[in-house]
C-alpha positions in Angstrom: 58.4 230.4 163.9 54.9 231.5 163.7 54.4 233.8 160.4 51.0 236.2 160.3 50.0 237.0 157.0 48.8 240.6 156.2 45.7 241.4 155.3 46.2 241.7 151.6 48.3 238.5 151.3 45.1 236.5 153.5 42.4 238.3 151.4 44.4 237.1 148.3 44.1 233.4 149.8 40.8 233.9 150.4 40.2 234.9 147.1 41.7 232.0 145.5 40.2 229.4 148.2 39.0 226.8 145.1 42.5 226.6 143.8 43.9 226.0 147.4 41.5 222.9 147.8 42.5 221.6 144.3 46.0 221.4 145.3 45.4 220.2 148.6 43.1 217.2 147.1 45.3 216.5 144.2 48.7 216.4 146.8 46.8 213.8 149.0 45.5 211.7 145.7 48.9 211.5 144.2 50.8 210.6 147.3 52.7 213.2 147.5 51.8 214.2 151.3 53.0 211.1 152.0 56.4 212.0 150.9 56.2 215.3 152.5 55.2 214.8 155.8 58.2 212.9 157.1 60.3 214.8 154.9 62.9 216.5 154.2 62.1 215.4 150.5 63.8 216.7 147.6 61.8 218.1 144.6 64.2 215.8 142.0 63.4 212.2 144.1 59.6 213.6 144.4 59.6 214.5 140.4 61.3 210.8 139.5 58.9 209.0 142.1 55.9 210.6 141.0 56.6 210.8 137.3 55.9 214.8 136.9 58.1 217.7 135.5 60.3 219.2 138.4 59.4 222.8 137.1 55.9 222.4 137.0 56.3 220.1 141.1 58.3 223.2 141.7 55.2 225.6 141.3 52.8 223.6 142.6 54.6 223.1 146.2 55.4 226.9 145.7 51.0 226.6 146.3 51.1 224.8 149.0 53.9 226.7 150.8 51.8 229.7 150.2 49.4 228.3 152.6 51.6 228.3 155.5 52.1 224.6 155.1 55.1 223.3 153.4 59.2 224.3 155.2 61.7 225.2 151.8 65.1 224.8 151.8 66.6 225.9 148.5 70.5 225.8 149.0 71.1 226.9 145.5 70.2 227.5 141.9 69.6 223.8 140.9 65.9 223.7 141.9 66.3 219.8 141.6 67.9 220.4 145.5 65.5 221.9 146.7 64.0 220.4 150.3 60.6 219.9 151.8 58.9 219.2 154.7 54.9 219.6 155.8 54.1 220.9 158.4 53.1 218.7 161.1 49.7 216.9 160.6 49.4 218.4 156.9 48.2 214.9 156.0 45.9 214.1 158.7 44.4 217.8 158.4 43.6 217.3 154.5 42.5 213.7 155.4 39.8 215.2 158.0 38.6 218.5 155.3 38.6 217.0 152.0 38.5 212.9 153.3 35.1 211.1 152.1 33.9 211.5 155.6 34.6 215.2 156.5 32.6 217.4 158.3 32.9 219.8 156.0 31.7 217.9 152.9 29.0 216.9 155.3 28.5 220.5 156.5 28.2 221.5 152.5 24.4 219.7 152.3 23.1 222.5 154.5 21.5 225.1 152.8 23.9 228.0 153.2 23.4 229.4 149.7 20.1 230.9 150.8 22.6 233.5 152.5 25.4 233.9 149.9 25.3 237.7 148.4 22.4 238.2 150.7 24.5 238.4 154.1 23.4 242.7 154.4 20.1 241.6 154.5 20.2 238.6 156.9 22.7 241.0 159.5 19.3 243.4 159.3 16.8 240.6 159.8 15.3 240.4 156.4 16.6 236.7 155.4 17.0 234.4 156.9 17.3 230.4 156.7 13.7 229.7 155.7 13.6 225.5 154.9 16.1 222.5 155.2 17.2 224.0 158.7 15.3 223.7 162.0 16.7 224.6 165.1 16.1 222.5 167.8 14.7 220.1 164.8 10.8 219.7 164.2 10.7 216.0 162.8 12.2 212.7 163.0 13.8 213.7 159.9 15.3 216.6 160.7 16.6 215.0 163.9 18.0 211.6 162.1 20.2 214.6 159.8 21.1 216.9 162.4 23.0 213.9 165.0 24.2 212.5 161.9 26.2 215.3 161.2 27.0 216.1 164.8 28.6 212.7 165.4 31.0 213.4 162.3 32.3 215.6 164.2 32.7 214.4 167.6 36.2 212.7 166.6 37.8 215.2 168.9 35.7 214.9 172.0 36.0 210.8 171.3 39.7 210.9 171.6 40.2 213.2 174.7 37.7 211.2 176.7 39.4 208.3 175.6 42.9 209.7 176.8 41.7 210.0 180.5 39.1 207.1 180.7 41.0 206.2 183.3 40.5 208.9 185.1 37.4 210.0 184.6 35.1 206.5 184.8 37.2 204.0 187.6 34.7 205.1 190.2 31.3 205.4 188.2 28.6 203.4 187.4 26.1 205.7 185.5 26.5 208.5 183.4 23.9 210.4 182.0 24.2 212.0 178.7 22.7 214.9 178.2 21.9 216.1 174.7 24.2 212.6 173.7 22.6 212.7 169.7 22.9 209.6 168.3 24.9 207.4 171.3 28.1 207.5 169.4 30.3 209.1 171.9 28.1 207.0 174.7 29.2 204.3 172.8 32.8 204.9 172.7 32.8 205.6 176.5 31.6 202.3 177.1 34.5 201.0 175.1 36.7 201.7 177.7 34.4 201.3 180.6 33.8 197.8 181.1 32.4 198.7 184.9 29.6 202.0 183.3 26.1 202.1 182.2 25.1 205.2 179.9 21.9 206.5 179.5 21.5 209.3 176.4 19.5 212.0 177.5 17.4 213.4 174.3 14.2 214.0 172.8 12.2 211.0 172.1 12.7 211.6 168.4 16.2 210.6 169.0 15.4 207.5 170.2 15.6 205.3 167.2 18.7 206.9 166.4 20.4 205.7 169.8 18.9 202.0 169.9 20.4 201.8 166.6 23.7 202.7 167.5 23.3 200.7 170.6 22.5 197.7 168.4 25.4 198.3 166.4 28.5 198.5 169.2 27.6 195.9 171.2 26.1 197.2 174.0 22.2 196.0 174.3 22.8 195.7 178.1 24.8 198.9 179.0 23.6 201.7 176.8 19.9 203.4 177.6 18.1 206.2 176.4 15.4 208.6 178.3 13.7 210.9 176.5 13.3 214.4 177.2 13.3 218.4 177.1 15.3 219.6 179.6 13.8 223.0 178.7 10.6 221.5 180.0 11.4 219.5 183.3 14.1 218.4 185.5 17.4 216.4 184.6 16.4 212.6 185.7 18.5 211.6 188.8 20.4 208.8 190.0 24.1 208.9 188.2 27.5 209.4 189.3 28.2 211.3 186.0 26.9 213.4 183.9 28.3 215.2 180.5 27.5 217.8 178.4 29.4 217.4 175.0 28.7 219.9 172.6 25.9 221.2 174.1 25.8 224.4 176.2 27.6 226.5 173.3 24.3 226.4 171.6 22.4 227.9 174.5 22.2 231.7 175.9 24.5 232.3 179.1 21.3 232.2 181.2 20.7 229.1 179.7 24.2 227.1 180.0 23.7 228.2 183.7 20.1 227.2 184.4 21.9 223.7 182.5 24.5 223.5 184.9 22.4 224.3 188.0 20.2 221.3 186.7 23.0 219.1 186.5 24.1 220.2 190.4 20.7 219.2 191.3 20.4 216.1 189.2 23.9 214.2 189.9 24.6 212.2 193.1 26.8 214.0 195.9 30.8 213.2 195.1 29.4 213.2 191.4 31.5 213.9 188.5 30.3 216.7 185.8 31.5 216.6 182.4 31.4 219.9 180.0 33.7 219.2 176.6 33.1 221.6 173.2 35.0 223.9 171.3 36.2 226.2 173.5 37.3 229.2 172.0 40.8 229.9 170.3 41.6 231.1 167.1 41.4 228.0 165.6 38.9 226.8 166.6 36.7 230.0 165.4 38.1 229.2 162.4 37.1 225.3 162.0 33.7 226.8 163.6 33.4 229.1 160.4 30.8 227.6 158.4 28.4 227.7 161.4 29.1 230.8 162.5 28.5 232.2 158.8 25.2 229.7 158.1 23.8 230.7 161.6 23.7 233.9 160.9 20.2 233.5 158.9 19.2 231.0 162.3 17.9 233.4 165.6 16.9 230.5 167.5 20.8 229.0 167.6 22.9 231.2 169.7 26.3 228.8 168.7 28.4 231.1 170.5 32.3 229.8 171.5 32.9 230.6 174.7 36.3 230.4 176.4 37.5 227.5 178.8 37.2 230.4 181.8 33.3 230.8 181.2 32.8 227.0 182.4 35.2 227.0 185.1 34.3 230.0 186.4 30.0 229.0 186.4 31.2 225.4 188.0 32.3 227.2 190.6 29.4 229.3 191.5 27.4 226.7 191.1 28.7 225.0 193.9 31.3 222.4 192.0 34.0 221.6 193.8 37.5 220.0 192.2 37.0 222.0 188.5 40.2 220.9 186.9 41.2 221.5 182.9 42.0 217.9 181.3 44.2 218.3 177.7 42.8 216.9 174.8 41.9 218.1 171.0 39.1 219.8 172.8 40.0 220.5 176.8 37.6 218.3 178.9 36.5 219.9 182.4 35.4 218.3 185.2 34.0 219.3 188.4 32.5 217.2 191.4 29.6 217.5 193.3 30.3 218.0 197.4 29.9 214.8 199.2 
């Protein structure tokens, strides 16, 4: 059963956010999500195996269950009884926030703090994210950190493609990447499509960036870049497939249209187009809160979540015919040019 919080008991949450994260990182460096996860686990076989005072384990997983993470069952008086079990993928979530290689660890280097306290101003235009931040990025520099950071987070998008390779790549030979960053997800595509060539569509500042990664996974022969702006000319042609991957969110609607009408043009008839980002849910928005907070000072990033109906619905007018919904971490759709 699926319990709301009210608005007081979430603001207190809020509130207490740094405590929350030092409970969560101390539970995963102690082991003790490993304990809970498969549960049910006792507090008295936790207390013995971890070496801690059962009152004091009793409190602190009173935290965690606060969170809307941790099932009780307390049969009786002897707290020593009591039961526990995580919720499903407790561990996994914690290992993806507060893990070495997070995305929000990662998302933390960004300069944020030029908005904190100063949010009344920025909403009326009078601050906004003045250095460490271009959007699209100015300089090599600026593009090396911005795909870094964007393939951190591309885990999702990695494993759905991954789940219907299959499907998607038995009857393709070249897919064209549009906006692919740094290769990775290129790269992982080509993992499980021994028969593909992928070509990374980005600007020639990017291009380092790709021949590194193609360097670096094996695949000198298969992988290709071509630089470009598609603000500034035509999608090239001659591929079977093409994918936008966390890419038209950050554009206007006008924009994502004039994207998608490219690709239409650009892909061979009986082609396959590719759109997969986070489309909108509730948590989703939430995951998607630091950038929806930090691009607030940003006018030239729309980042807007749209939902799943938004893409369908332009496919179709484009002229795509076949738009299906694949399931995934983050849905995958696909629509094919008319033969």
């Amino acid at each position: 059963m699926t319990v709301t919080l009210s608005p007081r008991a979430l603001m207190s949450l809020l509130v207490n956010g740094p405590k929350a994260i030092d409970v969560l990182d101390t539970a995963s460096e102690m082991g003790l999500l490993d304990a809970l996860e498969p549960g049910p686990a006792r507090l008295d076989a936790m207390a013995a195996r971890f070496e801690v005072l059962p009152l004091r384990l009793y409190k602190f997983l009173d935290c965690v269950e606060s969170l809307g993470l941790l099932i009780r069952d307390e049969p009786d008086d002897d707290i020593g009884a009591t039961s526990y079990r995580a919720v499903p993928g407790l561990r996994d979530a914690v290992d993806a926030v507060l893990g070495p290689g997070a995305t929000e660890r990662d998302r933390d280097r960004y300069p944020w703090r030029q908005l904190h306290g100063r949010l009344a101003g920025s909403l009326r235009g009078d601050v906004s994210i003045d250095d460490g931040f271009a959007w699209p990025p100015k300089t090599a520099t600026q593009s090396a950190e911005f795909e870094r950071s964007m393939a951190l987070g591309l885990g999702p998008a990695i494993e759905t493609v991954r789940r219907h390779a299959s499907r998607l790549w038995s009857d393709r030979h070249r897919l064209l990447d549009v906006g692919g960053g740094d290769g990775t997800l290129a790269a992982h595509i080509l993992d499980s499509a021994p028969a593909l060539r992928a070509d990374v569509y980005n600007l020639p500042a990017v291009a380092p960036l790709v021949a590194a990664t193609r360097a670096n996974r094996g695949h000198r022969d298969r992988m290709g870049f071509v630089g470009g702006d598609f603000f500034a000319e035509a999608l090239p042609t001659g591929y079977d497939a093409l994918s936008f991957v966390r890419v038209l969110h950050d554009w206007p609607n006008a924009v994502a249209r004039q994207l998608v009408e490219q690709a239409y043009v650009a892909v061979e008839p009986g082609g396959l187009l590719l759109i997969c980002e986070e489309f909108r849910t509730p948590d989703r928005l939430a995951m998607q809160f630091f950038w929806s907070y930090f691009l607030i000072g940003v006018d030239s990033s729309v980042s807007r979540l749209r939902e799943v109906d938004f893409y369908t619905r332009l496919l179709t007018e484009v002229g795509f015919q076949h738009v299906s919904v694949l399931p995934g971490p983050w849905e995958l759709v696909t629509a094919y040019k008319p033969i």
